[in-house]
MARMARMI-945828 format. One record per atom (N, C-alpha, C): residue number from 1; residue in one letter; chain; atom name; z, y, x negated. Coordinates in nm, 2 decimals, always signed. Each point is the difference from the previous one (the first is absolute). Example, Ala and Ser with C-alpha at 12.3 -4.5 7.8 and 13.67 -1.06 7.14 Angstrom:
[r 1, 'a', 'A', 'N', [+0.78, -0.57, -1.32]],
[r 1, 'a', 'A', 'CA', [+0.00, +0.12, +0.09]],
[r 1, 'a', 'A', 'C', [+0.00, +0.12, -0.09]],
[r 2, 's', 'A', 'N', [-0.07, +0.11, +0.04]],
[r 2, 's', 'A', 'CA', [+0.00, +0.11, -0.09]],
[r 2, 's', 'A', 'C', [+0.08, +0.11, +0.08]],
END
This chain:
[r 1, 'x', 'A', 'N', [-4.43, -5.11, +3.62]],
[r 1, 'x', 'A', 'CA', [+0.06, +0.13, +0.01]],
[r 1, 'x', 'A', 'C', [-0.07, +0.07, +0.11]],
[r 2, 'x', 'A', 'N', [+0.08, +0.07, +0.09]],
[r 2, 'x', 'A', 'CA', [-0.05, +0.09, +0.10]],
[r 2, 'x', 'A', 'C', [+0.01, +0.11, -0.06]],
[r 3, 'x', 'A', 'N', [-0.02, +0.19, +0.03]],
[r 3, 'x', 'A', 'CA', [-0.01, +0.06, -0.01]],
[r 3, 'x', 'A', 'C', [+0.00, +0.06, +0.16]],
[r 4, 'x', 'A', 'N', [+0.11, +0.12, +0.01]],
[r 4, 'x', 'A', 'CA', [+0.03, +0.05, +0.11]],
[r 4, 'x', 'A', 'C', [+0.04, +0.11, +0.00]],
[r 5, 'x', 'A', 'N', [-0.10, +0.10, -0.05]],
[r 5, 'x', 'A', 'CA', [+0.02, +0.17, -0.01]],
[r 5, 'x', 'A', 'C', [+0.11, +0.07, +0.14]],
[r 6, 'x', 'A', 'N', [+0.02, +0.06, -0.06]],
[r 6, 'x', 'A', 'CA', [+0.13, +0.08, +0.16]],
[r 6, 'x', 'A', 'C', [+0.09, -0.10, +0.07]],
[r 7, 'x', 'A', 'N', [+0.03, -0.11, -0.01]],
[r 7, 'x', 'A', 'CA', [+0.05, -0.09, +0.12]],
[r 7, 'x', 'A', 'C', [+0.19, +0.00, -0.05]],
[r 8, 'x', 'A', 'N', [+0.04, +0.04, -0.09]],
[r 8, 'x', 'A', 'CA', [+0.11, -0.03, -0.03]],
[r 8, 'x', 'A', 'C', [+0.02, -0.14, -0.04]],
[r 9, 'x', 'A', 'N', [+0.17, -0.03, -0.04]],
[r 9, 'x', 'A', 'CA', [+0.04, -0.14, -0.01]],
[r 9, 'x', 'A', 'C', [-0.03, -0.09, +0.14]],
[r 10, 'x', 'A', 'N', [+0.12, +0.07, +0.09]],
[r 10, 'x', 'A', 'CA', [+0.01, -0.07, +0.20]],
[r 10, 'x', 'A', 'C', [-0.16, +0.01, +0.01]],
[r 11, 'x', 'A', 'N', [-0.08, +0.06, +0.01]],
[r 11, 'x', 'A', 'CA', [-0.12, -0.03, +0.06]],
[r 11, 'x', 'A', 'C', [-0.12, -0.09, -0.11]],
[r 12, 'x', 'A', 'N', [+0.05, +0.03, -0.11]],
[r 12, 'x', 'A', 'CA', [-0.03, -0.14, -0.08]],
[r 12, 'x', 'A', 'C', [+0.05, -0.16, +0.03]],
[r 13, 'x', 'A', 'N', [+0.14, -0.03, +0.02]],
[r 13, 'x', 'A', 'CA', [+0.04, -0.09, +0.01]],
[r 13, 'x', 'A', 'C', [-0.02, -0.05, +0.13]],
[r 14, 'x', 'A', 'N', [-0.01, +0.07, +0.13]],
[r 14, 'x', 'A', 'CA', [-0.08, -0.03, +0.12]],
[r 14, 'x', 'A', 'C', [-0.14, -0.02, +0.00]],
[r 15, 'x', 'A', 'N', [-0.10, +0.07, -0.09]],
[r 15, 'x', 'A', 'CA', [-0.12, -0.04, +0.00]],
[r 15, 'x', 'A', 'C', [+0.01, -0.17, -0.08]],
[r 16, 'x', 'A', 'N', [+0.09, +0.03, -0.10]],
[r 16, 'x', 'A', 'CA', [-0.01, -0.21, -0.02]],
[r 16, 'x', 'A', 'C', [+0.06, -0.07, +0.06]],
[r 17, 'x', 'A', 'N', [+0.11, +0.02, +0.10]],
[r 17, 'x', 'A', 'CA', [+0.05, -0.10, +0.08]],
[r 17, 'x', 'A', 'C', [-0.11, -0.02, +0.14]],
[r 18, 'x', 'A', 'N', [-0.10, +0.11, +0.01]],
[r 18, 'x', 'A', 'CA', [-0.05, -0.07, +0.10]],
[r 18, 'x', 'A', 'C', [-0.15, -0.04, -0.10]],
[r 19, 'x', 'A', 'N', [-0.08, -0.03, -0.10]],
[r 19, 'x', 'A', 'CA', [+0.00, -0.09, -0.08]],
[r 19, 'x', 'A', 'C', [+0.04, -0.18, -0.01]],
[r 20, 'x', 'A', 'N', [+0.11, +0.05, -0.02]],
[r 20, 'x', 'A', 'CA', [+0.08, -0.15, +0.02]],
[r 20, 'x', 'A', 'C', [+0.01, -0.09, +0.12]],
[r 21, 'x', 'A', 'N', [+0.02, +0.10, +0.10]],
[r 21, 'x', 'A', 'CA', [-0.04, -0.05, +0.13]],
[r 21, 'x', 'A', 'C', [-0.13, -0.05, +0.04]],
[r 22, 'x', 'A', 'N', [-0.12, +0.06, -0.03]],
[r 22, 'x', 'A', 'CA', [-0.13, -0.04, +0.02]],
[r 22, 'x', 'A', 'C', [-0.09, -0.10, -0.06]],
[r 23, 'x', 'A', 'N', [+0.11, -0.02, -0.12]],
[r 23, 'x', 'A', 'CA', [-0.03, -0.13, -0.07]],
[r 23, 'x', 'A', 'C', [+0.09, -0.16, +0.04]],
[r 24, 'x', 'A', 'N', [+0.12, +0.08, +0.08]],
[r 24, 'x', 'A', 'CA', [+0.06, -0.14, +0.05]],
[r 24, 'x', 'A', 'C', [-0.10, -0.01, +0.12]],
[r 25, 'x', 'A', 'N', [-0.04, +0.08, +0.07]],
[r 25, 'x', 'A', 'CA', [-0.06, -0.02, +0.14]],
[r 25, 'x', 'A', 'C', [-0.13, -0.06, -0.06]],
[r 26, 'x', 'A', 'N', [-0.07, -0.04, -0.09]],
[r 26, 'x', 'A', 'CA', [-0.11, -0.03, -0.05]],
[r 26, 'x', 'A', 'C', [-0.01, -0.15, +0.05]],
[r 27, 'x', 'A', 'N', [-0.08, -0.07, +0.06]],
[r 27, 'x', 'A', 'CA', [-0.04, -0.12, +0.02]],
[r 27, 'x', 'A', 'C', [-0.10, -0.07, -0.14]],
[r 28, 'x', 'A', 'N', [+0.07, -0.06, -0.09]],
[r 28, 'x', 'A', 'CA', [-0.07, -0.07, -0.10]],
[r 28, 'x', 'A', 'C', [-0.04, -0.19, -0.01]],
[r 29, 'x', 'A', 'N', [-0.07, -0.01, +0.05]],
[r 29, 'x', 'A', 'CA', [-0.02, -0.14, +0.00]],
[r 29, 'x', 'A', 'C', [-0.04, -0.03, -0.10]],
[r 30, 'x', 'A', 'N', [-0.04, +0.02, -0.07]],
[r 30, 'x', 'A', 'CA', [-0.07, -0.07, -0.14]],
[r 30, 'x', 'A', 'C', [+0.11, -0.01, -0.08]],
[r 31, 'x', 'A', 'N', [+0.16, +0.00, +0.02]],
[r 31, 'x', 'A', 'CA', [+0.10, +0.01, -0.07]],
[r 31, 'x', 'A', 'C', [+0.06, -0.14, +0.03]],
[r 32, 'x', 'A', 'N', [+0.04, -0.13, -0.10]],
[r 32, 'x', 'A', 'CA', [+0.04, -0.10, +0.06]],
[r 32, 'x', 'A', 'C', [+0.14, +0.04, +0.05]],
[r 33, 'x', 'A', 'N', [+0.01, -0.14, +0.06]],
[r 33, 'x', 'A', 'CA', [+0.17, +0.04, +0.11]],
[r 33, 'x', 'A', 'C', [+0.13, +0.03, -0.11]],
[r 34, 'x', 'A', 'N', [+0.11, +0.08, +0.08]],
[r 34, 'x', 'A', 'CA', [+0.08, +0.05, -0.02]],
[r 34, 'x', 'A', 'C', [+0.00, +0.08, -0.18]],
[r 35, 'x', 'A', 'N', [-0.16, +0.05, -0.01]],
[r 35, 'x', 'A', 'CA', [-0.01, +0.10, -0.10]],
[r 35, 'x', 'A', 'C', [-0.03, +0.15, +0.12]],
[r 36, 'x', 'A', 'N', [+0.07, +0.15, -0.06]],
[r 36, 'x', 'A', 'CA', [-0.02, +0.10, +0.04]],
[r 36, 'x', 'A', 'C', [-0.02, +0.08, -0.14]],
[r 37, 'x', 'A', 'N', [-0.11, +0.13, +0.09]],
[r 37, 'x', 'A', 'CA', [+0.01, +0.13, -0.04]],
[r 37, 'x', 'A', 'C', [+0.10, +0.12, +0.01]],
[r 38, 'x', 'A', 'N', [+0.08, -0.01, -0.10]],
[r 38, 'x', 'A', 'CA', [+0.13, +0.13, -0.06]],
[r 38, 'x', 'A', 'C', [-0.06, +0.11, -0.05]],
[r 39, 'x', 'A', 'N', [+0.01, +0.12, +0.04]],
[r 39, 'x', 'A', 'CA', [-0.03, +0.15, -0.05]],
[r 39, 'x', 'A', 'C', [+0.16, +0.06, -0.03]],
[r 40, 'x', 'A', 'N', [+0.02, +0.00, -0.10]],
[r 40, 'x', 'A', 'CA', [+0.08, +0.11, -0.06]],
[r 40, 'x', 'A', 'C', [+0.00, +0.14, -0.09]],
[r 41, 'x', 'A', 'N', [+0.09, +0.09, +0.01]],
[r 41, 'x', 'A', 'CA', [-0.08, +0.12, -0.01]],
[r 41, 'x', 'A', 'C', [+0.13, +0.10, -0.06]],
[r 42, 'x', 'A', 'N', [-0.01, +0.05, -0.14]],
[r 42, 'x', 'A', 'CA', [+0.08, +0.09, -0.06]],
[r 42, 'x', 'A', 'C', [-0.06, +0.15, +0.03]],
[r 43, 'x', 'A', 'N', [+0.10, +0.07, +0.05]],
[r 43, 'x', 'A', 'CA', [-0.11, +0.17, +0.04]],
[r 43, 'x', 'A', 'C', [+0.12, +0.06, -0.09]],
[r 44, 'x', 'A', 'N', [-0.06, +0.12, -0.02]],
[r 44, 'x', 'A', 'CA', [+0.04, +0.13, -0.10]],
[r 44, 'x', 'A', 'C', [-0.09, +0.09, +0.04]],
[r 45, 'x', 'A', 'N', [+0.06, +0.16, -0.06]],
[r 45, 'x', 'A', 'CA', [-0.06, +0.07, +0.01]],
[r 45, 'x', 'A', 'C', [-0.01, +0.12, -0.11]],
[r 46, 'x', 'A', 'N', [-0.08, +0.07, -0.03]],
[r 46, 'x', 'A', 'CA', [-0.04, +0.06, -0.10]],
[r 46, 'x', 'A', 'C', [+0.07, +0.10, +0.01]],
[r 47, 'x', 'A', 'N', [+0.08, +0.05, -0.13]],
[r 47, 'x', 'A', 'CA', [+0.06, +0.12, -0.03]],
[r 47, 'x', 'A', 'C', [-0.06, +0.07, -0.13]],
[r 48, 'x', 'A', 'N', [+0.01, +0.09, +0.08]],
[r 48, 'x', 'A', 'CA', [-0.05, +0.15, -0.10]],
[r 48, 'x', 'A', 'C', [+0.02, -0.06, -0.15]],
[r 49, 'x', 'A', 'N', [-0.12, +0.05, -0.08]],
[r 49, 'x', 'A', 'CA', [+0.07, -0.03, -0.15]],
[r 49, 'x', 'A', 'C', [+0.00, -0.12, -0.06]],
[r 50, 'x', 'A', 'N', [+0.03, -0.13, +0.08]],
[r 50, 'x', 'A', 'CA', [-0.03, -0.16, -0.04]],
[r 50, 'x', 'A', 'C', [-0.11, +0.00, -0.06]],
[r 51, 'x', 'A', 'N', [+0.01, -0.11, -0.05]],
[r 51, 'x', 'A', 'CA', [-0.13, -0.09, -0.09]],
[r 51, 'x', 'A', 'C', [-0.06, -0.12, +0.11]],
[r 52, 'x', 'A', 'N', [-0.10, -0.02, -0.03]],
[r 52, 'x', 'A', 'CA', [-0.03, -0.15, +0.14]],
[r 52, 'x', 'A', 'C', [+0.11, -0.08, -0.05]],
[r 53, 'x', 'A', 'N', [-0.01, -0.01, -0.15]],
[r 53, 'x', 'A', 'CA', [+0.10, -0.14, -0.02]],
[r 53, 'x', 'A', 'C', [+0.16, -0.01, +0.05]],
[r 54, 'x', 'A', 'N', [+0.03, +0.12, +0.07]],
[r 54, 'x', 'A', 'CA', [+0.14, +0.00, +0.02]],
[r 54, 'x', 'A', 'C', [-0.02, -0.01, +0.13]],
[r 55, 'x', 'A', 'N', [-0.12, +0.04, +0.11]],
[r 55, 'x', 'A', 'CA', [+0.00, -0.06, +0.12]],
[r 55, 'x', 'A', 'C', [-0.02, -0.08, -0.01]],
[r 56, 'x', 'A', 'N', [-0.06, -0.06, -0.03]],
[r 56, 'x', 'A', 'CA', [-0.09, -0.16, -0.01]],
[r 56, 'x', 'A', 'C', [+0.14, -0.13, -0.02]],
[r 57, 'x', 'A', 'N', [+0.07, +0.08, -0.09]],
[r 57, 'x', 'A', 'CA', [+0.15, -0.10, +0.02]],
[r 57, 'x', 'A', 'C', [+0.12, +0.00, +0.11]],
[r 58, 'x', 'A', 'N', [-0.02, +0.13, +0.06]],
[r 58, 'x', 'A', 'CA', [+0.10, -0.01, +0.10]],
[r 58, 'x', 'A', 'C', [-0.07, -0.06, +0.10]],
[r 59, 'x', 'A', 'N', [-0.08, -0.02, +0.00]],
[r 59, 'x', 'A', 'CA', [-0.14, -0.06, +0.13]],
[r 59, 'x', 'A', 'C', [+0.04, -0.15, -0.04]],
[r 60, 'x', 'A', 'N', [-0.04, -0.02, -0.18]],
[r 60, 'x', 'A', 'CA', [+0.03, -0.14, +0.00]],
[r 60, 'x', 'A', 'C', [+0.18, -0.10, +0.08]],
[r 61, 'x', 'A', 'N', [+0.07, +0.09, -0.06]],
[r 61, 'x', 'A', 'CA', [+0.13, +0.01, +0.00]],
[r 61, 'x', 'A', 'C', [+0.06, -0.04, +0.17]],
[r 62, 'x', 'A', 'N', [-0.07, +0.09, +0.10]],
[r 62, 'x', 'A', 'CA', [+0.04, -0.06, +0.11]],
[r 62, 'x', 'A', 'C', [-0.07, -0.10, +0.06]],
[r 63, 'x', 'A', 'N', [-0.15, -0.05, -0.08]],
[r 63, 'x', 'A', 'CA', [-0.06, -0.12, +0.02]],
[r 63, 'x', 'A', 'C', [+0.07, -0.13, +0.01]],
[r 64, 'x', 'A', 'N', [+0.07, +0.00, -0.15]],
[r 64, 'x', 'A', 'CA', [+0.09, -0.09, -0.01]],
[r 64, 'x', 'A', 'C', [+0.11, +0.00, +0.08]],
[r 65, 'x', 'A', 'N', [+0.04, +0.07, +0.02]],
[r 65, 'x', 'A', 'CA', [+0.16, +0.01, +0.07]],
[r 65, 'x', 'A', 'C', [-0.06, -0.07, +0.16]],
[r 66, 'x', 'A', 'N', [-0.16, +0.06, +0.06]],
[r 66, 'x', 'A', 'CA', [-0.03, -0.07, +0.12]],
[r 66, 'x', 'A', 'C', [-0.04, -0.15, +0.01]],
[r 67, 'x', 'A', 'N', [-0.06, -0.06, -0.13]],
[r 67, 'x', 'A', 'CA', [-0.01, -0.11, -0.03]],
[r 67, 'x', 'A', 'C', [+0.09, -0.13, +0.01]],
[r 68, 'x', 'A', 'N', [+0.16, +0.10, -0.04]],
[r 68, 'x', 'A', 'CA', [+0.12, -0.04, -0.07]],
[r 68, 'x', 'A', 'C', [+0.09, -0.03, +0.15]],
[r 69, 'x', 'A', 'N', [-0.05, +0.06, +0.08]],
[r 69, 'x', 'A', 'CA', [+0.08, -0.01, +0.16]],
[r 69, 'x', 'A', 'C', [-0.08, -0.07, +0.09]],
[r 70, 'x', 'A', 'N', [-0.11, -0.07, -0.07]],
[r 70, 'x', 'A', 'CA', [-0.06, -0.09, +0.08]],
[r 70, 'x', 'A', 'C', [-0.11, +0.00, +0.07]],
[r 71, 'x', 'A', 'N', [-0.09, +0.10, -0.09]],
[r 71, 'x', 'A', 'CA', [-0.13, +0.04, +0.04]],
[r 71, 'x', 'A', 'C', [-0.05, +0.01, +0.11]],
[r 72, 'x', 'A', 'N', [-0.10, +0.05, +0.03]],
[r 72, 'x', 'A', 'CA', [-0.06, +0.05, +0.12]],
[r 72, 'x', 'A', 'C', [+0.13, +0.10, +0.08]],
[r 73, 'x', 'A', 'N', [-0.04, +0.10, -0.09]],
[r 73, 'x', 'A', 'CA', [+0.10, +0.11, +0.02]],
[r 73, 'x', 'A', 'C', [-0.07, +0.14, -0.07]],
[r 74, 'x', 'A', 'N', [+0.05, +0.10, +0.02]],
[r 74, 'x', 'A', 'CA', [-0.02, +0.14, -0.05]],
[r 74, 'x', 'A', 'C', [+0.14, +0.04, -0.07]],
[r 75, 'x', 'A', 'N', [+0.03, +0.05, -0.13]],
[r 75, 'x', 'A', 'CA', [+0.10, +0.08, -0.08]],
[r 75, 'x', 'A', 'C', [-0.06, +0.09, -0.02]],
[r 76, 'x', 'A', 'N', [+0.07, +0.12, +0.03]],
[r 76, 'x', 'A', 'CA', [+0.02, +0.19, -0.05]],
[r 76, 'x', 'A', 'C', [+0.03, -0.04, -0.13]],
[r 77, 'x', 'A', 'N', [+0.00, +0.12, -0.10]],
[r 77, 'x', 'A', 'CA', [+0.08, -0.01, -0.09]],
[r 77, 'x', 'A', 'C', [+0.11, +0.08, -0.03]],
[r 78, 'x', 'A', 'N', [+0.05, -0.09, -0.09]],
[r 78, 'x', 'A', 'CA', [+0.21, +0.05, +0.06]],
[r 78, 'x', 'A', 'C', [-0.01, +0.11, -0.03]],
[r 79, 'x', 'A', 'N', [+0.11, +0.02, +0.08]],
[r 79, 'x', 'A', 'CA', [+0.08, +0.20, -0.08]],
[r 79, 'x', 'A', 'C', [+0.01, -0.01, -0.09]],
[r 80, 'x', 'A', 'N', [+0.07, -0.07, -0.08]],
[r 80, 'x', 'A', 'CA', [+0.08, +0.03, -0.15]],
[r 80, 'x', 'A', 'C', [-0.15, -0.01, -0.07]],
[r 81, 'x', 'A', 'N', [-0.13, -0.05, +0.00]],
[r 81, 'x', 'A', 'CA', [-0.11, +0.06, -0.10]],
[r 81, 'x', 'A', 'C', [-0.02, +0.15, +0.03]],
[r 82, 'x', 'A', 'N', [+0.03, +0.00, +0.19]],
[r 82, 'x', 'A', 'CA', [-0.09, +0.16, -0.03]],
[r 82, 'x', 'A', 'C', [+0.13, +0.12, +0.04]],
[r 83, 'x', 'A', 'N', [+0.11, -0.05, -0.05]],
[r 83, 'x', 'A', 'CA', [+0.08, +0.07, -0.05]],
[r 83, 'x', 'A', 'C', [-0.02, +0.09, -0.15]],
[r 84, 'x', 'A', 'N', [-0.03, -0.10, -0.08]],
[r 84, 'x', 'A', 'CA', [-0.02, +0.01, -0.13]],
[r 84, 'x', 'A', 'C', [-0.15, +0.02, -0.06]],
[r 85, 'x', 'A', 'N', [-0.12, -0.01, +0.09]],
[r 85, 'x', 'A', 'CA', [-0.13, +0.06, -0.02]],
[r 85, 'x', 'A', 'C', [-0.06, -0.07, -0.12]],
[r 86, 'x', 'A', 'N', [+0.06, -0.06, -0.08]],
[r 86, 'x', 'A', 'CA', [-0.05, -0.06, -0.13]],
[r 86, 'x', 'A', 'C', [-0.07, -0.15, -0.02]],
[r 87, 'x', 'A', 'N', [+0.03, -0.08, +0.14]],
[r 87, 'x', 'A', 'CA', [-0.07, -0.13, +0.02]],
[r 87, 'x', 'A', 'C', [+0.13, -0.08, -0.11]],
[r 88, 'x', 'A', 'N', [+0.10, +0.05, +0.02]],
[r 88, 'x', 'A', 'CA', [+0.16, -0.09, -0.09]],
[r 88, 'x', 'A', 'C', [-0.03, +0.02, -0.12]],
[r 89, 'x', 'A', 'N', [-0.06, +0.06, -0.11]],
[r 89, 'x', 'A', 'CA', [-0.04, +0.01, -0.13]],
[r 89, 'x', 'A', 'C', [+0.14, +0.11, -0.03]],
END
């Protein structure tokens, strides 16, 4: 888990896509052949009034969905959660 006071969602999900980048640019040899290092990354952001556990799921929420498209990727989390503020409950 990162923590990113003031940055918004966009400046969250840029701070992990270049993350993701610096780990593909990573030179690992100790890795045998055609194994790689994948960074994937669900971002959310805190709304007034939430409990952690209802950020902690929309964070989880777009983890999967980035995982789900093929990892080594960054997912926002959708409108329709922060439409409704309640983490789908």
């Amino acid at each position: 888990m990162i923590v990113m006071p003031d940055i918004g969602l966009e400046g969250a999900v840029r701070a992990c896509e270049r993350i993701c980048a610096a780990q593909r640019a990573l030179a690992l040899p100790v890795l045998p052949s055609g194994f790689a290092v994948t960074v994937s990354a669900g971002v959310a952001t805190y709304r007034e009034g939430e409990s952690a556990n209802v950020l902690l799921q929309r964070a989880d929420t777009a983890l999967y969905r980035a995982k789900v498209a093929g990892s080594d990727r960054v997912e926002g989390e959708s409108r329709a959660s922060e439409s409704r503020g309640d983490g789908g409950k």
